[in-house]
KEPAZA-878721 format. One record per residue (C-alpha): x, y, z. Coordinates in pm, whole numbers, padded with zeros to 5 digits, always signed. Example, Ala and Ser with C-alpha at 12.3 -4.5 7.8 and 13.67 -1.06 7.14 Angstrom:
<atoms>
+01230-00450+00780
+01367-00106+00714
</atoms>
This chain:
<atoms>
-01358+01347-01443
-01047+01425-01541
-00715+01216-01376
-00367+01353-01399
-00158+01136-01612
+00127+01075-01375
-00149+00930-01115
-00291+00734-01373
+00063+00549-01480
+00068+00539-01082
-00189+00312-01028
-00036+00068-01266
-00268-00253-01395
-00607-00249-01213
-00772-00577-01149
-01120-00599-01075
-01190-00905-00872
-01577-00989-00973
-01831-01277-00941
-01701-01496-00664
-01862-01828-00582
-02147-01690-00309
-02492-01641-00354
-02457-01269-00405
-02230-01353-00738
-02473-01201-00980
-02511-00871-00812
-02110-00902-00800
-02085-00908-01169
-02286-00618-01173
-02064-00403-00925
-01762-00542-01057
-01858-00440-01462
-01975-00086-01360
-01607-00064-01172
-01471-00162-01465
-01612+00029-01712
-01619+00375-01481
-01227+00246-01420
-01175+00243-01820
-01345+00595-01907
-01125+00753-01652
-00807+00630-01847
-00670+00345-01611
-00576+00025-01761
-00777-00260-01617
-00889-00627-01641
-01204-00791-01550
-01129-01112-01333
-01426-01334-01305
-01378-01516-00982
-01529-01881-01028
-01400-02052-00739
-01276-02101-00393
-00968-02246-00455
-00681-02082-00325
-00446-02212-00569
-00655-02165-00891
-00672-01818-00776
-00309-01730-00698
-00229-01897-01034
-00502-01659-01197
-00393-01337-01010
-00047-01418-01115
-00129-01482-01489
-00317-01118-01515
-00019-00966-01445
-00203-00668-01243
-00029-00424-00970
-00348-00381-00770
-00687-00544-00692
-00999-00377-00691
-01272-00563-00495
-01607-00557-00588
-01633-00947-00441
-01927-00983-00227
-02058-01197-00006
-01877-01511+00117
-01525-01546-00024
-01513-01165-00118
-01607-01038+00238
-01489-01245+00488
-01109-01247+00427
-01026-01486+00208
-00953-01329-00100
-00760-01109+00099
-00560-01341+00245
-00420-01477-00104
-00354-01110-00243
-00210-01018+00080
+00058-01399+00022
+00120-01218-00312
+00182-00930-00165
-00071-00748-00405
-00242-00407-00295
-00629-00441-00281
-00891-00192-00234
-01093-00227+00090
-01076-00331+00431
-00784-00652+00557
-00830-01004+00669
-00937-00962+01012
-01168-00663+00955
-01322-00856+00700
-01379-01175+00914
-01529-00957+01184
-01779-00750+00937
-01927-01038+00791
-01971-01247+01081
-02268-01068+01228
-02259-01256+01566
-01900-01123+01640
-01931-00801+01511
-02240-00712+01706
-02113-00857+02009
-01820-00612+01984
-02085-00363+01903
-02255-00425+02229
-01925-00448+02427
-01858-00104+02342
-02152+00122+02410
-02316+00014+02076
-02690-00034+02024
-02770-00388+01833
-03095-00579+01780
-03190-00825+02107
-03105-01167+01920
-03022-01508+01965
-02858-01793+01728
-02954-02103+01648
-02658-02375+01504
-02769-02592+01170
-02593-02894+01379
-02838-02926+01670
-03149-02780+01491
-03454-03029+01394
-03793-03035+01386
-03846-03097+01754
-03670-02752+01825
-03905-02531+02010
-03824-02127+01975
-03923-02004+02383
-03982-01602+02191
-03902-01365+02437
-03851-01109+02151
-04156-01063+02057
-04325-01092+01735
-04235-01025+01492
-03912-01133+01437
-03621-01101+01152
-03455-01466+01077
-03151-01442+00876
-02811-01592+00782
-02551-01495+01065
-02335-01425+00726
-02482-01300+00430
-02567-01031+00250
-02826-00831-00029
-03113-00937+00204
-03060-01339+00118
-03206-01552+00298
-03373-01350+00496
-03782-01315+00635
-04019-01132+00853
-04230-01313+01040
-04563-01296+01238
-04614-01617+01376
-04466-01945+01498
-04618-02114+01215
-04418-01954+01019
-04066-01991+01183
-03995-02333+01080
-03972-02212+00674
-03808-01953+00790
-03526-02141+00915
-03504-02358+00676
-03482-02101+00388
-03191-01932+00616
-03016-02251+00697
-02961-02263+00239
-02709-01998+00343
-02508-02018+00631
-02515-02315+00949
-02546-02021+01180
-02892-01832+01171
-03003-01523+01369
-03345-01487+01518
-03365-01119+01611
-03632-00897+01717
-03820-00644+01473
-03707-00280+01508
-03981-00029+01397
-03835+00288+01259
-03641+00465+01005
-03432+00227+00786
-03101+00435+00687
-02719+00358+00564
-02428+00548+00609
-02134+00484+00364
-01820+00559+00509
-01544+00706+00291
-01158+00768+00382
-01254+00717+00753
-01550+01033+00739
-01912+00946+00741
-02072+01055+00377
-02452+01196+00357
-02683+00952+00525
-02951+00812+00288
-03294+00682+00411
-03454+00365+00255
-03804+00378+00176
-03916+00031+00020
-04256+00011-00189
-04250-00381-00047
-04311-00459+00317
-03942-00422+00370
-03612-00397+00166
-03556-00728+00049
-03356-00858-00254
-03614-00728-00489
-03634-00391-00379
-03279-00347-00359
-03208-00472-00656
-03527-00368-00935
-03529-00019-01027
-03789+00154-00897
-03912-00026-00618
-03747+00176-00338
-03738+00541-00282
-03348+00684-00174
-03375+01017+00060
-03030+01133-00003
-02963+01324+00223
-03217+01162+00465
-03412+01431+00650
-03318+01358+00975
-03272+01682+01277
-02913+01778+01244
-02846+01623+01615
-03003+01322+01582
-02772+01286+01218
-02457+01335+01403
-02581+01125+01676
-02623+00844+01350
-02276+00972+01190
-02106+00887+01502
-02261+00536+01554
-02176+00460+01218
-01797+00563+01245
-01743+00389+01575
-01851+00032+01416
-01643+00088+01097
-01344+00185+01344
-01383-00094+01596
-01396-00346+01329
-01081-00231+01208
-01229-00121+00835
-01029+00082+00573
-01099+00227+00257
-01465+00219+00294
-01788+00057+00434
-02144+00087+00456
-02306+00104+00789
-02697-00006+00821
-02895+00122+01082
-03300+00140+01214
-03337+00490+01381
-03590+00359+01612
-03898+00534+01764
-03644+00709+02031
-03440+00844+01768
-03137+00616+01830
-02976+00398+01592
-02951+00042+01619
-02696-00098+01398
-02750-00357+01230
-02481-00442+00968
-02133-00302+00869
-02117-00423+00483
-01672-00386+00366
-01788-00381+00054
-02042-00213-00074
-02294-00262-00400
-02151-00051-00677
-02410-00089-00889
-02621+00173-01045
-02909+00123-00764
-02620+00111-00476
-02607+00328-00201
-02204+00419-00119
-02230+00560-00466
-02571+00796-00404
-02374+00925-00077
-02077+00950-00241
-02257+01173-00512
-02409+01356-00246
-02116+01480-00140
-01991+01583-00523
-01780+01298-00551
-01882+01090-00884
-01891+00727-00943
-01550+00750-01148
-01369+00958-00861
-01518+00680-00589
-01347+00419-00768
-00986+00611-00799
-01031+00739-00460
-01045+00345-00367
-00769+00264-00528
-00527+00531-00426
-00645+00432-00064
-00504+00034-00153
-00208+00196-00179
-00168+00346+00051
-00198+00082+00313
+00060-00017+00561
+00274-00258+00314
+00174-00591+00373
+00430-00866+00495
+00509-01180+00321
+00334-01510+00448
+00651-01680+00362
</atoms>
């Protein structure tokens, strides 16, 4: 793709934020050296920053060092998605790519969001929580959900953590594999149906793709390995009941307050409506991710994605100092 060189002196000294200190830091790496790299064939001058901690003033100090005009996000999980990073760039005054602080907060906290969800005409998974502080082995689950049930971390991501279970034999593991991640777990109930995503891109809802897993459902290895999960792109879904899933989609990224982009997960369910289950602010970009196979679904390559991301950081409300 070809970039005009005024926009490319433009965007100044790209920084892409990468790794991070989460679980999901490998499959950061990953998005954030294919930003990179598409980010460097398209003629824009950028650094790889390899995020390695927590610390708010190791990272200032490193963000300052680098000497970049804008950040490009390709942080995931904890510290990349729940507003923290964006806190310090937003101190420094620093465009980044991606959604703000509180959008972030909200998105990754998946007992907020999907109350919010629920508050406003929303369809979410029947649930309930369970706190790390008064769990033990004593705790008795009374199931009124029905089996089987998804246990997951309330905030996490790339399928981490996560299990399908069968039977209250099996909930205790469960739990306890979940509770590695986060102190707040969610017990929700299985939704039979359609598995699909919807990226969302400059606040318009891209191609929806449908997930077809060759496992028993799409867990970290069948995101992740090549060839273990079939994309529909565009899913083949009756043009009303797409809309109908277009619109969900759009309403969750706009009540959380998104920007830039997102990814929207959703079960079409046996009554053809979609449950959300997920708003993700920032999406795998790696070769098996799915913003990018929507995004090329509607002719827009990987390269353009990641200059169409960056123009957006810039053009965001200017943010205020924290001093």
């Amino acid at each position: 793709m070809e970039v005009e060189r005024n926009t490319q002196k433009t965007f100044g000294r790209i920084g892409v934020l990468m790794g991070g200190p989460s679980s999901e830091r490998e499959i950061s790496l990953k998005s954030g050296h294919a930003v990179y790299e598409a980010l460097k064939q398209s003629g824009i001058e950028a650094l790889a920053i390899d995020i390695k901690t927590d610390k708010a003033d190791e990272i200032t100090g490193l963000i300052k060092d680098s000497r970049i005009d804008c950040a490009f996000l390709a942080l995931h999980g904890k510290f990349g998605e729940d507003g923290q990073i964006q806190e310090i760039l937003e101190t420094l005054q620093m465009p980044y790519t991606g959604s703000g602080i509180n959008a972030s907060k909200l998105a990754m906290d998946k007992i907020a969001s999907r109350l919010m969800f629920k508050d406003h005409g929303l369809t979410v998974p029947r649930s309930t929580v369970v706190d790390k502080s008064t769990y033990n082995k004593s705790w008795r689950f009374d199931n009124i959900l029905r089996w089987p049930l998804v246990i997951k971390p309330a905030a996490s991501g790339s399928s981490i953590g996560l299990s399908i279970i069968d039977r209250e034999a099996n909930l205790s593991e469960a739990l306890d594999l979940a509770f590695k991640f986060d102190d707040f777990v969610i017990i929700e109930e299985y939704i039979g149906g359609r598995e699909l995503t919807v990226g969302i891109l400059d606040e318009a809802a891209l191609p929806i793709i449908e997930i077809v897993p060759k496992r028993s459902f799409f867990d970290y290895v069948a995101k992740y390995q090549t060839g273990m999960t079939e994309y529909i792109v565009p899913a083949e879904v009756e043009e009303d009941v797409a809309e109908k899933v277009k619109l969900a989609a759009l309403k969750a990224h706009k009540l959380l307050g998104c920007f830039g982009c997102s990814r929207v997960d959703i079960i079409l369910n046996e009554q053809n409506l979609p449950v959300i289950l997920e708003v993700n602010t920032i999406p795998g970009l790696t070769a098996t991710s799915l913003l990018p196979k929507a995004a090329a679904a509607r002719g827009i390559g990987f390269g353009e994605l990641c200059l169409k991301l960056i123009k957006s950081a810039y053009e965001k409300i200017p943010v205020k100092s924290a001093g």
